[in-house]
TIKOL-173367 format. One record per atom (N, C-alpha, C): residue number from 0; atom name; x negated, y, z; residue in three letters. Coordinates in pm, whole numbers, plus 50000, padded with zeros to 5 digits. Example, Ala and Ser with C-alpha at 12.3 -4.5 7.8 and 13.67 -1.06 7.14 Angstrom:
! TIKOL-173367
PT resi name     x     y     z resn
PT    0    N 48681 49431 50780  ala
PT    0   CA 48770 49550 50780  ala
PT    0    C 48680 49670 50780  ala
PT    1    N 48715 49775 50708  ser
PT    1   CA 48633 49894 50714  ser
PT    1    C 48710 50003 50787  ser
This chain:
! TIKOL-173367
PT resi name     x     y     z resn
PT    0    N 49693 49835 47942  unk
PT    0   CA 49774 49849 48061  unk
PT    0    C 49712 49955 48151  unk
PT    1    N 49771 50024 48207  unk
PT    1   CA 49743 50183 48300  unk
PT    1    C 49759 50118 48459  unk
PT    2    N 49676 50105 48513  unk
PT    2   CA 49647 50059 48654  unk
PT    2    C 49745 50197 48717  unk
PT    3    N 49796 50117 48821  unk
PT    3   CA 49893 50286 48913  unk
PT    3    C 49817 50217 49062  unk
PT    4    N 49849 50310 49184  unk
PT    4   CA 49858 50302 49265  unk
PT    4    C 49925 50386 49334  unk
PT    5    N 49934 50332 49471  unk
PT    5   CA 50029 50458 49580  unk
PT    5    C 49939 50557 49577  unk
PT    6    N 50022 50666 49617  unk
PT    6   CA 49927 50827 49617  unk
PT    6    C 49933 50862 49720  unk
PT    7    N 49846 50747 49792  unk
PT    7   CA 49813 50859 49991  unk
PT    7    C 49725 50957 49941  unk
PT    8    N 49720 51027 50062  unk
PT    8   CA 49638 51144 50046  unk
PT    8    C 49555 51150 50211  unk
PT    9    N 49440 51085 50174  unk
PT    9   CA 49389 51016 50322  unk
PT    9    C 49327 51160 50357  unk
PT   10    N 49342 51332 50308  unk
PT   10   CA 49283 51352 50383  unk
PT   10    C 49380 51483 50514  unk
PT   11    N 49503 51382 50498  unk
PT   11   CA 49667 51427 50583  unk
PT   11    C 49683 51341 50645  unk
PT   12    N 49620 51264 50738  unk
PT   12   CA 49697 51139 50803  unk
PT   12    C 49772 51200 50933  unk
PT   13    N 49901 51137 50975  unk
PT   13   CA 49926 51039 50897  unk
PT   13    C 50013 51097 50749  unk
PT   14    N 50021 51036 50613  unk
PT   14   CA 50065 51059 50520  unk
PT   14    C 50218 50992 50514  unk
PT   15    N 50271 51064 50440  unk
PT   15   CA 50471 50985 50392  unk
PT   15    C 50459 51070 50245  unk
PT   16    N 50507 50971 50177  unk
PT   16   CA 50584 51000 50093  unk
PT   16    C 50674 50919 50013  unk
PT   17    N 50740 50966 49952  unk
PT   17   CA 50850 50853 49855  unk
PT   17    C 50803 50796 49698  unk
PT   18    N 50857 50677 49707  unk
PT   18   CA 50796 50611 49563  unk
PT   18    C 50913 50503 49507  unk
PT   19    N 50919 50567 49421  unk
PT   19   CA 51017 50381 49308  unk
PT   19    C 50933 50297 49274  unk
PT   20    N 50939 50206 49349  unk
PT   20   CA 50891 50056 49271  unk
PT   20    C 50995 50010 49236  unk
PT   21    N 50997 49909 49089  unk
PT   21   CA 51067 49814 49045  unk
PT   21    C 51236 49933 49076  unk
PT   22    N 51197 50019 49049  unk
PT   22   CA 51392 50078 49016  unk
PT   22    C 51425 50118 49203  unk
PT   23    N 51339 50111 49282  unk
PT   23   CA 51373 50102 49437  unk
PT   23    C 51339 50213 49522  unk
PT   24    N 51397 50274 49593  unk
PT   24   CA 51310 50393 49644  unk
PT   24    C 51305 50392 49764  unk
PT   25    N 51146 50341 49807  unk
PT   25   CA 51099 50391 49969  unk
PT   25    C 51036 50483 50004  unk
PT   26    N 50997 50454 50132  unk
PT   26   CA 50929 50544 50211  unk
PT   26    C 50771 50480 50240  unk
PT   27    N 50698 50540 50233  unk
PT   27   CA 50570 50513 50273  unk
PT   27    C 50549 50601 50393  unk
PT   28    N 50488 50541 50479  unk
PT   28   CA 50387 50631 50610  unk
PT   28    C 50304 50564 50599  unk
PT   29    N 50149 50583 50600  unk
PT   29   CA 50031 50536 50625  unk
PT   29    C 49930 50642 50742  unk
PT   30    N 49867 50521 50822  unk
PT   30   CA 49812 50593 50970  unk
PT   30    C 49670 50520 50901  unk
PT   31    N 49586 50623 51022  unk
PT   31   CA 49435 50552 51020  unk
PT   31    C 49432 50502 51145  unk
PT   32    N 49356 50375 51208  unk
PT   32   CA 49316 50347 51307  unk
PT   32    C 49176 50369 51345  unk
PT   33    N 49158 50485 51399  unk
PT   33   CA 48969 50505 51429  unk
PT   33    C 48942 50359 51530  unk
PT   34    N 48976 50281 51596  unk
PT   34   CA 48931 50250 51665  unk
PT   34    C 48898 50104 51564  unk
PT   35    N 48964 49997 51475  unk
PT   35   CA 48954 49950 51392  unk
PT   35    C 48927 49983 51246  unk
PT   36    N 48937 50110 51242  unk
PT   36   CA 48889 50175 51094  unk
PT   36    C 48970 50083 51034  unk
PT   37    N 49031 50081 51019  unk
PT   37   CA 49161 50074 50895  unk
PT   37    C 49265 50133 50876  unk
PT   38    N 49308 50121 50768  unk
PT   38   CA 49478 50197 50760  unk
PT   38    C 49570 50080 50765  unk
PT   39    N 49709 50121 50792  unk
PT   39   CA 49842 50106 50785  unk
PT   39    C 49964 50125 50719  unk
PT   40    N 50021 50022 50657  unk
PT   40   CA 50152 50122 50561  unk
PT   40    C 50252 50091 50739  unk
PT   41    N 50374 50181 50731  unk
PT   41   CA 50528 50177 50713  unk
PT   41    C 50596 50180 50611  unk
PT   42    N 50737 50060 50562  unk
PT   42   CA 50795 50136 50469  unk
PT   42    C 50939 50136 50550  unk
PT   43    N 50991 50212 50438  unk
PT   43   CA 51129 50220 50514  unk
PT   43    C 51219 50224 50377  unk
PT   44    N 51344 50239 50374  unk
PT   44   CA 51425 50213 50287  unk
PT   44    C 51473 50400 50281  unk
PT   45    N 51567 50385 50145  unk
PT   45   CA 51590 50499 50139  unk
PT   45    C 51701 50583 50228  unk
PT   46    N 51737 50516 50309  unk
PT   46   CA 51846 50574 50442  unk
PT   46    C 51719 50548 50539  unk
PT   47    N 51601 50559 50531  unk
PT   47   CA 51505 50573 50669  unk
PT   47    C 51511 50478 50744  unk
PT   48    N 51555 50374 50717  unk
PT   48   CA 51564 50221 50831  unk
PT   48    C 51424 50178 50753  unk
PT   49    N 51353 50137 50909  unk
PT   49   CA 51221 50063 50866  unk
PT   49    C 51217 49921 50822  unk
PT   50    N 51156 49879 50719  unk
PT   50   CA 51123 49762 50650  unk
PT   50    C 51038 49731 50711  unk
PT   51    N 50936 49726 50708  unk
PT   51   CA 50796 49683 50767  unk
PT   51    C 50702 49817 50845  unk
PT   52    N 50650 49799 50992  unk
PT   52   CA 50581 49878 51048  unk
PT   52    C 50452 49819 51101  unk
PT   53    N 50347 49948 51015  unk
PT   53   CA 50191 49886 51106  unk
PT   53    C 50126 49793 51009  unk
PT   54    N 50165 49774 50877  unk
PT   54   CA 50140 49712 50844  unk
PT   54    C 49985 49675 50743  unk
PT   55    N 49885 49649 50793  unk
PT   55   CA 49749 49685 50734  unk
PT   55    C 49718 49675 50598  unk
PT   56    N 49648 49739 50560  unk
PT   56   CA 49569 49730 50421  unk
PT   56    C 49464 49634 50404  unk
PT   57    N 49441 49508 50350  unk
PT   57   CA 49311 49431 50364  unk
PT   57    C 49296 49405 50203  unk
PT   58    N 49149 49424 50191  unk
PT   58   CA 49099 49472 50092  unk
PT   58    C 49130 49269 50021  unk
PT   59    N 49179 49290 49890  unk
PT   59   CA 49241 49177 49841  unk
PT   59    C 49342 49093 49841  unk
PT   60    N 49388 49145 49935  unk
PT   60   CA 49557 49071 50002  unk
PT   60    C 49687 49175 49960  unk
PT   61    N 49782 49119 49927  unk
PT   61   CA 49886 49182 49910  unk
PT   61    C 49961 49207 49996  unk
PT   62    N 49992 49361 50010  unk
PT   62   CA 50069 49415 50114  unk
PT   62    C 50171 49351 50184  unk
PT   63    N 50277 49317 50062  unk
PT   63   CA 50371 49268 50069  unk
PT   63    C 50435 49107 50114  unk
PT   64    N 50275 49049 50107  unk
PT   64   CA 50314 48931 50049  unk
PT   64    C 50388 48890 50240  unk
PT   65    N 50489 48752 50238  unk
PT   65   CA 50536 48685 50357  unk
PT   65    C 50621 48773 50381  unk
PT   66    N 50676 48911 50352  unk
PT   66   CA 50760 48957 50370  unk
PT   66    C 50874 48936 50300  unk
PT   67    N 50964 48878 50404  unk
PT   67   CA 51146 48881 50281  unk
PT   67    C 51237 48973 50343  unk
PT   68    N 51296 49038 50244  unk
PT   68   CA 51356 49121 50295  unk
PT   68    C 51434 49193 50163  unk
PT   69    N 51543 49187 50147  unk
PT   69   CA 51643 49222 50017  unk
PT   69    C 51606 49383 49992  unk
PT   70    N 51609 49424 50058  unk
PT   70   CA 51546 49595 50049  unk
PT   70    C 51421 49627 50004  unk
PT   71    N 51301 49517 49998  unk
PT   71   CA 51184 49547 49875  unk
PT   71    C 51192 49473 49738  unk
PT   72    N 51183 49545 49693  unk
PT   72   CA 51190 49542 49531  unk
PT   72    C 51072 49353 49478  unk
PT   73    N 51134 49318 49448  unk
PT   73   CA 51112 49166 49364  unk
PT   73    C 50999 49204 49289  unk
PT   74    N 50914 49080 49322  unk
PT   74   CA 50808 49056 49234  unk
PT   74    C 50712 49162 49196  unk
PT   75    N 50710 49276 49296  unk
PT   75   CA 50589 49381 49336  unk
PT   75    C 50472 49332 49409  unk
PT   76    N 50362 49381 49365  unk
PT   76   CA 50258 49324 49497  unk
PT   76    C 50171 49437 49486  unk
PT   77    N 50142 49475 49599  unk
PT   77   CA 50043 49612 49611  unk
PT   77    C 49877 49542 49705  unk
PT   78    N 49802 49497 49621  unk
PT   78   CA 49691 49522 49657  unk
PT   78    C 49553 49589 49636  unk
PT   79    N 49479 49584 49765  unk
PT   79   CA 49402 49664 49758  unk
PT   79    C 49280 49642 49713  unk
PT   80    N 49189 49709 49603  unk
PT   80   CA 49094 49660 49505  unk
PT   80    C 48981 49747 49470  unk
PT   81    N 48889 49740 49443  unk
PT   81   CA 48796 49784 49368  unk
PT   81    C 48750 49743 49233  unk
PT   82    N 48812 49802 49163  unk
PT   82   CA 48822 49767 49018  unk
PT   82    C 48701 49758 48941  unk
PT   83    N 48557 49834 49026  unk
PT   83   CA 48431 49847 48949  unk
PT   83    C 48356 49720 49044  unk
PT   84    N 48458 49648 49090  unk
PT   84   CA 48397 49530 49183  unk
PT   84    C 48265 49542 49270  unk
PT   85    N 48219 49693 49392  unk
PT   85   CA 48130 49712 49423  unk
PT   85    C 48165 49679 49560  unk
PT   86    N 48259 49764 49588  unk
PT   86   CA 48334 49716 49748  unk
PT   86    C 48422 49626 49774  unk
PT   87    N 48391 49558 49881  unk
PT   87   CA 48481 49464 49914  unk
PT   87    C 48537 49465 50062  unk
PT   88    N 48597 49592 50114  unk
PT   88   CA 48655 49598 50200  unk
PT   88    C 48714 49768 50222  unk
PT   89    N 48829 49723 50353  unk
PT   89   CA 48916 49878 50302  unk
PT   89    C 48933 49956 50440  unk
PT   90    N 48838 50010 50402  unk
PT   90   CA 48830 50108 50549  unk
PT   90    C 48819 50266 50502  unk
PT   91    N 48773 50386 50639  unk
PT   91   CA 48772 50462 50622  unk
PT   91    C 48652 50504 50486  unk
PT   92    N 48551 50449 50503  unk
PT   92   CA 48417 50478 50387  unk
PT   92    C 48428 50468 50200  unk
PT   93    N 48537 50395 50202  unk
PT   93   CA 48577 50288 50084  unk
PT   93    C 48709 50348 50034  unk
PT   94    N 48854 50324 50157  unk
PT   94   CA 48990 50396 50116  unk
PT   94    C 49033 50475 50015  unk
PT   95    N 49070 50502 49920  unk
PT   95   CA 49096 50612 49805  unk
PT   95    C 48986 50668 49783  unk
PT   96    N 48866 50584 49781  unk
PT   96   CA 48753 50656 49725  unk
PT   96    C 48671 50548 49613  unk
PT   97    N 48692 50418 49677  unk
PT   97   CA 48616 50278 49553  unk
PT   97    C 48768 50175 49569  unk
PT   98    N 48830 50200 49687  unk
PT   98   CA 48951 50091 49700  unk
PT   98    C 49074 50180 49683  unk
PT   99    N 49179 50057 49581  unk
PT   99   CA 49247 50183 49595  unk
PT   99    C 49385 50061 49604  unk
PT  100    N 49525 50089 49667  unk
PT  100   CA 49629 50015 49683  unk
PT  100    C 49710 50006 49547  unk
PT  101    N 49693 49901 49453  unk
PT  101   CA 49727 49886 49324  unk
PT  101    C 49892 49837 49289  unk
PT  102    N 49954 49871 49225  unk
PT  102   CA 50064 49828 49228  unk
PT  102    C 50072 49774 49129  unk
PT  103    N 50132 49606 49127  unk
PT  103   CA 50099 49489 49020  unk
PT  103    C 50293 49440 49016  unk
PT  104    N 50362 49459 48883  unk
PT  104   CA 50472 49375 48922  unk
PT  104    C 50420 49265 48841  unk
PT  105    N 50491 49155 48894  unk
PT  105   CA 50476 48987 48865  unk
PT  105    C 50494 48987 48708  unk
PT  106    N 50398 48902 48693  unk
PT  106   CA 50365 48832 48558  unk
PT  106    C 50224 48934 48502  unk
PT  107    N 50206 49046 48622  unk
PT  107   CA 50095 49134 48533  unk
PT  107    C 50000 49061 48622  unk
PT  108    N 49983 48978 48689  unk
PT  108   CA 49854 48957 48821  unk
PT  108    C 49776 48841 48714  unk
């Protein structure tokens, strides 16, 4: 199995770009917060209406998860990981460098 993740590009913040999950096409914006050192998704749908805003990255938790909403794609979960299991948290030091936002559809977790 080929691990994917979103393709920010932390060194453009803030970053957008578009992605199909599960057959679906959003919008990503991701911000940095210097003052909490973390990042943020937005997504938005493909007519630009926001789905979720502000929404943090925490290293092991799924992006998505508690969100309902017919406009994200079923049984996706994007969390954030370190696959060589060294870091365990998702900040500026770590972000797309040991952690990376993994995209898992259901039944692969």
């Amino acid at each position: 199995m080929r691990l994917q993740y979103l393709p920010i590009k932390i060194s453009s913040m803030p970053d957008s770009f578009r992605i199909s999950l599960a057959g679906i096409r959003l919008r990503f914006t991701v911000h940095y917060n210097s003052v909490g050192d973390f990042y943020t998704a937005t997504i938005a749908d493909s007519g630009g209406n926001t789905i979720l805003s502000h929404r943090p990255f925490v290293y092991g938790a799924d992006l998505l998860a508690g969100v309902v909403d017919d406009r994200l794609p079923k049984g996706v979960h994007i969390i954030p990981l370190d696959i060589a299991g060294v870091q365990s948290f998702c900040n500026k030091a770590t972000f797309m460098k040991d952690v990376f936002p993994f995209i898992f559809l259901e039944g692969s977790l």
